[in-house]
C-alpha positions as CSV (number, residue, x, y, z in Angstrom):
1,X,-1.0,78.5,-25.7
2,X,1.9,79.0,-23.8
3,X,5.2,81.1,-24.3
4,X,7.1,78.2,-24.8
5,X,4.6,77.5,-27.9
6,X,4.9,81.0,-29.0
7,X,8.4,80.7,-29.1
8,X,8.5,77.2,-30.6
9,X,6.2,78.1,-33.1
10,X,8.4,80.7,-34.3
11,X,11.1,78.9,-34.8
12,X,9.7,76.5,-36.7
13,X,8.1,79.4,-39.0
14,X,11.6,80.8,-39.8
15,X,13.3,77.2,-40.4
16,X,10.4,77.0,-43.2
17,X,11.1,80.1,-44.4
18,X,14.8,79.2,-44.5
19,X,14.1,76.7,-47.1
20,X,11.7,78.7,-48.8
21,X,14.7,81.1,-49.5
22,X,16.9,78.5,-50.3
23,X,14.8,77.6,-53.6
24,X,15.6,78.8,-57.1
25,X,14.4,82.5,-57.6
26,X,11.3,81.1,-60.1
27,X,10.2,78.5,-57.2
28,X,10.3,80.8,-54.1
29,X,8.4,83.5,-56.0
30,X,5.5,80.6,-56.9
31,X,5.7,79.5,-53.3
32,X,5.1,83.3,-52.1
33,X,2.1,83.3,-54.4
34,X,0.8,80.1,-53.2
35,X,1.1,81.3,-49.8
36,X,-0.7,84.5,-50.3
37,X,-3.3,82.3,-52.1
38,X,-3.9,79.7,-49.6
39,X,-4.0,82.0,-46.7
40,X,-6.8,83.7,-48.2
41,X,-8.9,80.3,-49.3
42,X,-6.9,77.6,-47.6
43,X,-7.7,75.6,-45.1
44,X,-8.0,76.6,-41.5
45,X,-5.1,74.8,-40.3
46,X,-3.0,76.2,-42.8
47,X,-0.2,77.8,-40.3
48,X,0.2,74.9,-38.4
49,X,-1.0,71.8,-40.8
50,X,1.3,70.1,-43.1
51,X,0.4,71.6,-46.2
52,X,3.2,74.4,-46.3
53,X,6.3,72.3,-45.7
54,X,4.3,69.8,-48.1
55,X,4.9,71.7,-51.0
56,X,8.5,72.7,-50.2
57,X,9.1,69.3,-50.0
58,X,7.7,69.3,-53.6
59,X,9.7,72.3,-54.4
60,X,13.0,70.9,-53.2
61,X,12.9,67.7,-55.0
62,X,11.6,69.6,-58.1
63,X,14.7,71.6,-58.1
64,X,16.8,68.9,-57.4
65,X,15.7,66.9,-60.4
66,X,16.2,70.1,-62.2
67,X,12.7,70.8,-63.1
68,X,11.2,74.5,-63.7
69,X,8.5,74.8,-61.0
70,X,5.9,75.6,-63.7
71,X,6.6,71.7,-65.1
72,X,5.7,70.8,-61.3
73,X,2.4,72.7,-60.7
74,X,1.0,73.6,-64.3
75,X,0.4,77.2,-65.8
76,X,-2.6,77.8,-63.5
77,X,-0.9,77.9,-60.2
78,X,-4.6,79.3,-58.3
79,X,-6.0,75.5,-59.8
80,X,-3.2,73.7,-58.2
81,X,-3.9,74.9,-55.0
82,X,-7.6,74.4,-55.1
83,X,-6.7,70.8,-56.2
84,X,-4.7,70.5,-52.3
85,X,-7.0,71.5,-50.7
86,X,-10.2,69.9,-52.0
87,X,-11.1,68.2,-49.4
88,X,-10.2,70.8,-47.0
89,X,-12.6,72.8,-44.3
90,X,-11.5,76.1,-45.8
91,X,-11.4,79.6,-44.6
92,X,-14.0,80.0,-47.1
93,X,-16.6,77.4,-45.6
94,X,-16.0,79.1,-42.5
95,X,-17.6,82.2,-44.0
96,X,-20.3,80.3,-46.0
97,X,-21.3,78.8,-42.8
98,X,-21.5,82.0,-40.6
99,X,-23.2,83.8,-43.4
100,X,-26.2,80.6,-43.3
101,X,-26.6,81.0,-39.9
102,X,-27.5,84.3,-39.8
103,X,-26.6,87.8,-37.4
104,X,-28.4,86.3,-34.4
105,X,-26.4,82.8,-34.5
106,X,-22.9,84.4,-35.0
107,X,-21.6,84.8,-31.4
């Protein structure tokens, strides 16, 4: 990975964010949990997949159509985004694996 990827790569991160912020209050502070949440379980590609402008794609035509964000994902917001990410190789089967193989296999 290059500078030019680096620098790319941040770019795109704060033009995501930019939309992020430009949501209603209730959706951006959904969209901050579900960040937090995903990072910790999500999938591995998570920073650079399509899952995260996904869902403010979702957001942003929610909010245009007037919708609170609660009517979009449900009450159980941690449900929701196991439901994305389903059929995802997660953070989480990364550990699973590591931890099968053993001390001696981890290198």
């Amino acid at each position: 990975m290059g500078i030019h990827d680096i620098v790319e790569g941040k770019k795109q991160w704060r033009a995501h964010m930019a939309r992020v912020q430009a949501l209603p209050p209730d959706y951006r502070i959904v969209y901050k949990e579900m960040q937090k949440y995903l990072f910790k379980v999500g999938p591995v590609d998570l920073p650079d997949g399509p899952l995260l402008p996904g869902i403010v794609d979702f957001f942003e035509g929610g909010a245009a159509d007037g919708k609170g964000v609660l009517e979009l994902v449900g009450s159980d917001v941690a449900a929701f985004c196991d439901d994305l990410v389903k059929d995802s190789r997660t953070n989480a089967d990364v550990y699973q694996e590591s931890v099968r193989r053993g001390p001696s296999d981890r290198r």
